[in-house]
N, C-alpha and C positions, 0 to 999 in steps of 0.2 A: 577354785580350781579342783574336778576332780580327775581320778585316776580311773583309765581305762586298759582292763587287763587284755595284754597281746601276749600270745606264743612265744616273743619271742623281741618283747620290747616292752616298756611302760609308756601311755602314751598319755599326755597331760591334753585335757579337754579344758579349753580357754570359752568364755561367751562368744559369739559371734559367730557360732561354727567351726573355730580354731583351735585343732590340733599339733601339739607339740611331740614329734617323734625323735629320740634321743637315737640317734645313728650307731651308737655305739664307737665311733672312731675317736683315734686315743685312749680317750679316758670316760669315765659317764659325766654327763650332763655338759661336753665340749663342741658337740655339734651336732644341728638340731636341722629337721626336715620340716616342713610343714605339712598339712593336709586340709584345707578348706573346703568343707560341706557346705552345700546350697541347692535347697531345693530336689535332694535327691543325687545332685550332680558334686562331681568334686573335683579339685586341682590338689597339685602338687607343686609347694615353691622351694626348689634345691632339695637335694637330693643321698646326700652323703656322697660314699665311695660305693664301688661293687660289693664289699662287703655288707656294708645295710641295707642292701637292695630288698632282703625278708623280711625283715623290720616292716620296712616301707607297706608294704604286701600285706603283711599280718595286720597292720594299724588301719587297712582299707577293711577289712572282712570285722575287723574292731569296730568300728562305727557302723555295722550295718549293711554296707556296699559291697560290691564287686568289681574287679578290677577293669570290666567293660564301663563302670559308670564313673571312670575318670575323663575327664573331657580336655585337660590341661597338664601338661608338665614343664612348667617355669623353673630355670636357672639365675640366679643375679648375677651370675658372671659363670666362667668357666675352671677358675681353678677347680681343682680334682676333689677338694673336700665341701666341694660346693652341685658341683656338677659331674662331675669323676663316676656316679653309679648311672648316670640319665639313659645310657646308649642299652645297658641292660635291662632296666627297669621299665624301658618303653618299650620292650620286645612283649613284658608281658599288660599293655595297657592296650589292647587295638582299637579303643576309640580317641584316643587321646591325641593332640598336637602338643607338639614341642617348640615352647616359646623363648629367643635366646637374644639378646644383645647383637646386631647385625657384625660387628667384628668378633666375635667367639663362635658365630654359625659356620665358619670354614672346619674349623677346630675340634666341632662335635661330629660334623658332617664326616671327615677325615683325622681320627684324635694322633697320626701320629708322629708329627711333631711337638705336639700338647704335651706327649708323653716324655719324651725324650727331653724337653725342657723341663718337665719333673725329676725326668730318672738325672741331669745336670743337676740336681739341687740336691735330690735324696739319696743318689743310688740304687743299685740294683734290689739289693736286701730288702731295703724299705718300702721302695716300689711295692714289691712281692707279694712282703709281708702287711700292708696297709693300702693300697690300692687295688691290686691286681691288672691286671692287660684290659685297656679301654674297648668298649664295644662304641663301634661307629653310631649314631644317629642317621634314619633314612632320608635323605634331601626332601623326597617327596612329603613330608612329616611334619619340617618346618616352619616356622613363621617367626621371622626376625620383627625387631618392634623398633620403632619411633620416637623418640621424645616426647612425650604428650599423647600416644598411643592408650587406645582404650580393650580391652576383651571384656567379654560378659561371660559369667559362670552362671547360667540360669538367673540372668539375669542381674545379677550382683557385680556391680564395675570394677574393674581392678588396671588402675590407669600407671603406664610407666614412666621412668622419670629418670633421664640418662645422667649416668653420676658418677663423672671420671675422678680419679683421684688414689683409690687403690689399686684400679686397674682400668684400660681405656675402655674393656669390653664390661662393665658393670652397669646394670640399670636396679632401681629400686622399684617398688610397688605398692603406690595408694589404693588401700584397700577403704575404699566409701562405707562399707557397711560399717566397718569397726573403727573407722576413723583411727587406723592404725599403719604403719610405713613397713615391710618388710626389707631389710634394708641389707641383708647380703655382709659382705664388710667394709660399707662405706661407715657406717656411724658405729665401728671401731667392734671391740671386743669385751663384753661384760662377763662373768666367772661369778656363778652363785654361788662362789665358796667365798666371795668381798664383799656379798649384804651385809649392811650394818643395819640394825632396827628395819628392816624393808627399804634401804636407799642402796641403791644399785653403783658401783662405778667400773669406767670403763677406760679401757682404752684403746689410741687408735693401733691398727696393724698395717706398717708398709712394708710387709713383706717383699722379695723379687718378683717383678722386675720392671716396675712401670709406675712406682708411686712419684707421685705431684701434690706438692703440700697445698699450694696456689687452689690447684684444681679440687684437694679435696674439703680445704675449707670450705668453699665455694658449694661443692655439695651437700656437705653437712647443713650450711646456711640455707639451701633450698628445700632441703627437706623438714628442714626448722618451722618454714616460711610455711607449712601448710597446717600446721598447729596440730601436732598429729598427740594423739594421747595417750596410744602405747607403740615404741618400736618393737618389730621382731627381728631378733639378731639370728644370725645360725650360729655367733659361738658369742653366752647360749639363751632363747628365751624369752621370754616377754618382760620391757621395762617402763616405766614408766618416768614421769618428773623429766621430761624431753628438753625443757629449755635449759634447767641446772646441768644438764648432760651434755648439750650439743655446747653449752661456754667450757666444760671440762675437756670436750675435745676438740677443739679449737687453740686451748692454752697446750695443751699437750702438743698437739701439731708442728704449732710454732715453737714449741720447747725439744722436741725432738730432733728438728730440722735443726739449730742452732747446735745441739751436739753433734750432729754429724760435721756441721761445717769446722768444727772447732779444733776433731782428733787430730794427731800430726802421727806420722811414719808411713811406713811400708803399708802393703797391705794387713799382716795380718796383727799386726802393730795396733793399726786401725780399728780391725775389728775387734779385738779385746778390750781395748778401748773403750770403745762406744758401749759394748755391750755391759759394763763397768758402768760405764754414767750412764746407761738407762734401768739397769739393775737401781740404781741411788736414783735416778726419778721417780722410779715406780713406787721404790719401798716409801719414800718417803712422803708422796701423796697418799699411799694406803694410810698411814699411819694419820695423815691429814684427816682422811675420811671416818678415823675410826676404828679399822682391822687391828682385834690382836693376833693375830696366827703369827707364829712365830718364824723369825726370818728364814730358815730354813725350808720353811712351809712356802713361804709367799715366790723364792725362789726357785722350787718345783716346781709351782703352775704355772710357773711364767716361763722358764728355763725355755721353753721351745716360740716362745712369741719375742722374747730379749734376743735369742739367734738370730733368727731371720727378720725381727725390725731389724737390726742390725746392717746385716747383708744388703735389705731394701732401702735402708738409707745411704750408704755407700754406694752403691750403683746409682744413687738419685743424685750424689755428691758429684761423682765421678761425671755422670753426663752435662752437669751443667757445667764443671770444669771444663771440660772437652766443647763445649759449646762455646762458653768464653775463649778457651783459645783460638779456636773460628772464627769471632768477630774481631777480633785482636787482628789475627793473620788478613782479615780483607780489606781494616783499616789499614794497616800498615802497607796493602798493597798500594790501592786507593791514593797514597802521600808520593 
């Protein structure tokens, strides 16, 4: 791996044409852009927030290009730290199409309900301060994708592969050349501050407000099944060792979903709670793995992903309670 100097980013050059752009959002090395060269031609998979939009920019004029020789700008989904900068970013690409998950294309097309179901989670402040005000994507721009969907980057296939489970609107992307998955945040969240000896671990994120444990094992398993050799995660990087990983997130899954079913009280009862036993999951698989960082440590970098798994697991609780009580109420009409 080397290091390619940007104005205004580090931008890590991967084999295959693969560039890793650190967004700058949060913290360094927490979420990551990509940039795929081919043939002269180049894509972009997710995007950061408005804020990294320069990054983004400076890391195209880094390798060589200009920003008329991007031909692609792919989102795996639409959360804001994913796709949050795309509606700016494509103001300055004019040759580029914007490729999106056909339920999150309303979303980018018009962001503002998108936004306001952020601004419910973050507030005002933080909005502000770490997103900024969504710029629409142009309809005429679009091209929503398929399950099994193919594009060509000069020729280089990049096939998608719809992967519900952290969110409905998520697709991932087999990249044929590098025989490598960019996977959005279906296959969880890795932190190169928890390499041990070069072995990666991760874990899953079901953030608000639409995780499916069912569904996202199910995804994880699919993107297993194509034997891929490196994932690219956006939070953060390239990893390898995909089968010891996809059984790590798998057990987690099923281990996370059990905690939530298990907290008792109120709501916020609840939530302190869980976030308590996932605090005590995490640390003590790190410890499994390896990590000395000291508990203090382990609990800063996670402090914002233990939140909101949290909150995503409770809302996951909560609707399939509310679902049973539905089947309940039509049996008992039914008698």
């Amino acid at each position: 791996m080397t290091t390619i100097a940007a104005s205004a980013a580090s931008v890590q050059q991967l084999p295959h044409g693969i560039h890793v752009i650190d967004t700058g959002f949060h913290r360094p090395r927490f979420d990551a852009a990509y940039l795929i060269v081919e043939g002269g031609r180049a894509a972009f998979i997710d995007t950061g927030t408005n804020h990294g939009v320069p990054r983004l920019l400076d890391a195209v004029r880094a390798v060589g290009l200009t920003p008329g020789d991007v031909d692609w700008l792919i989102v795996t989904h639409v959360h804001l730290d994913h796709a949050g900068g795309a509606g700016l970013l494509l103001q300055s690409l004019p040759n580029a199409r914007f490729v999106v998950h056909p339920r999150g294309a309303r979303h980018m097309i018009d962001p503002s309900a998108l936004f306001e179901s952020a601004r419910g989670v973050y507030g005002d402040a933080e909005m502000a301060r770490s997103y900024g005000r969504l710029v629409p994507v142009p309809a005429a721009r679009v091209l929503t994708t398929a399950d099994g969907m193919d594009i060509s980057l000069a020729g280089r296939r990049l096939h998608f592969i719809d992967t519900p489970g952290h969110a409905r609107h998520h697709h991932c992307i087999w990249d044929e050349r590098s025989r490598g998955v960019f996977t959005g945040d279906t296959f969880g969240l890795s932190y190169r501050e928890f390499d041990v000896d070069g072995r990666a671990w991760l874990l899953p994120t079901t953030t608000p407000v639409a995780f499916d444990p069912e569904a996202l094992a199910a995804s994880v398993r699919r993107i297993a099944g194509f034997e891929p050799e490196s994932l690219y995660l956006t939070h953060f990087g390239r990893v390898g060792d995909v089968a010891r990983l996809a059984d790590l997130m798998l057990e987690q899954v099923s281990e996370m979903a059990a905690l939530a079913l298990q907290v008792a009280g109120d709501a916020a009862t609840r939530q302190a709670a869980l976030e308590r036993a996932l605090e005590g999951l995490y640390v003590s698989r790190l410890r499994a793995h390896g990590c000395t960082l000291a508990d203090e440590e382990l609990r800063r970098l996670l402090a914002m992903d233990i939140e909101l798994n949290a909150q995503g697991l409770l809302i996951w609780r909560h609707r399939m309670e509310r679902a049973a009580r539905r089947v309940q109420k039509e049996q008992k009409e039914q008698t």
